[in-house]
N, C-alpha and C positions, 0 to 999 in steps of 0.2 A: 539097470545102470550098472556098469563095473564098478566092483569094489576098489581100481586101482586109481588113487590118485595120488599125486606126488607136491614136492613142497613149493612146488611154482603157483601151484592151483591154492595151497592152504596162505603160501605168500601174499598173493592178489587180493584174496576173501581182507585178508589182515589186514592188509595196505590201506583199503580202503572203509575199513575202521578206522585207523589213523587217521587217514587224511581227515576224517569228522571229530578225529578227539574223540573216540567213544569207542565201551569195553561189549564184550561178547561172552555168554560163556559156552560152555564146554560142548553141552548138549544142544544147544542154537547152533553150535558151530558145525556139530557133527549133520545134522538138519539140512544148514547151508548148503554144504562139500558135499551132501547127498550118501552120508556113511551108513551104514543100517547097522542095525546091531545082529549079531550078538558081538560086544565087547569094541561096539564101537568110541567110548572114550579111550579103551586102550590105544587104538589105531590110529585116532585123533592125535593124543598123546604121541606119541612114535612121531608120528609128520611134525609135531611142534618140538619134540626135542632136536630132528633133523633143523627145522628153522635155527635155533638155539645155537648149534655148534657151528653153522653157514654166519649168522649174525656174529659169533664171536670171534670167527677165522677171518670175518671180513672188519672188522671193527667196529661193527655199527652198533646203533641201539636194539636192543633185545624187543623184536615185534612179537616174540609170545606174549609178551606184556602186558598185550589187549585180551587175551581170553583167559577170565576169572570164574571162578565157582560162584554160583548161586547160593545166597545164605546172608546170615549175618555177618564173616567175614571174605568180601567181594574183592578176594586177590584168587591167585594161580595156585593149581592144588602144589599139594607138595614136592612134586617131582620135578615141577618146574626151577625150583629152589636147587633142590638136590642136583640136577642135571647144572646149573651156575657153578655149584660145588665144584662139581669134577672140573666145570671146564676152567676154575681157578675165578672166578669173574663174583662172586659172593662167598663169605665166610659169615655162615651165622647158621640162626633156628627156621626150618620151612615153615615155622607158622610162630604166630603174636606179633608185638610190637615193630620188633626188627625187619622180618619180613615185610609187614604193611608198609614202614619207611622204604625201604631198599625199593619195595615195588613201586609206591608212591612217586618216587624218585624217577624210577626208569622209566612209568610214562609217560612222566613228563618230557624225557627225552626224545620218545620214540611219538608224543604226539610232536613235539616244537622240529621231528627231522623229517617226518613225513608231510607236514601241513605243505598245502600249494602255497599261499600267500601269510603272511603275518603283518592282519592288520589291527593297530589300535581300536578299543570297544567306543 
């Protein structure tokens, strides 16, 4: 398989996370999309911070949102944060309390803007 995929292909995968309200991380993701290592969360990475700055030029909710690190803290590694920095769109620390809200927060967003239907439980 080529190593070449772009962020339409890492959009779709994400998309439809959302659409189920449900997180992915990094290394399922790379799986997914078919990336092989060596240094495939780097390249991962890359296509998500492409997402990142498309999501932020477009106004939308931040769909990296969805792919979190495995562990005890189940948010986006830090460059996720960091890449917000630059693009003006969060001011704070890539990791503890703040992060978890801010991230907390945005998936909320990015599940309640990609759901097909919003119906009462």
């Amino acid at each position: 398989m080529a190593n070449l995929i772009d962020t339409n292909a890492v959009r779709k995968t994400l998309v439809s996370y959302a659409k189920q309200a449900t997180t992915i991380d990094y290394k399922s993701l790379c799986q997914q999309l078919g990336i092989e290592p060596p240094q495939s969360i780097q390249k991962v990475t890359a296509l998500l911070e492409a997402c990142q700055e498309d999501d932020a030029n477009l106004g939308l909710p931040q769909l990296a949102a969805v792919v979190i690190s495995k562990g005890a803290n189940p948010i986006p590694r830090p460059g996720f944060f960091q890449t917000l920095t630059q693009l003006d769109l969060y001011h704070g620390s890539d990791e503890g309390a703040q992060a978890q809200m801010w991230h907390q927060n945005e998936l909320e967003k990015v599940f309640e803007f990609y759901s097909d239907n919003e119906q009462p439980d």
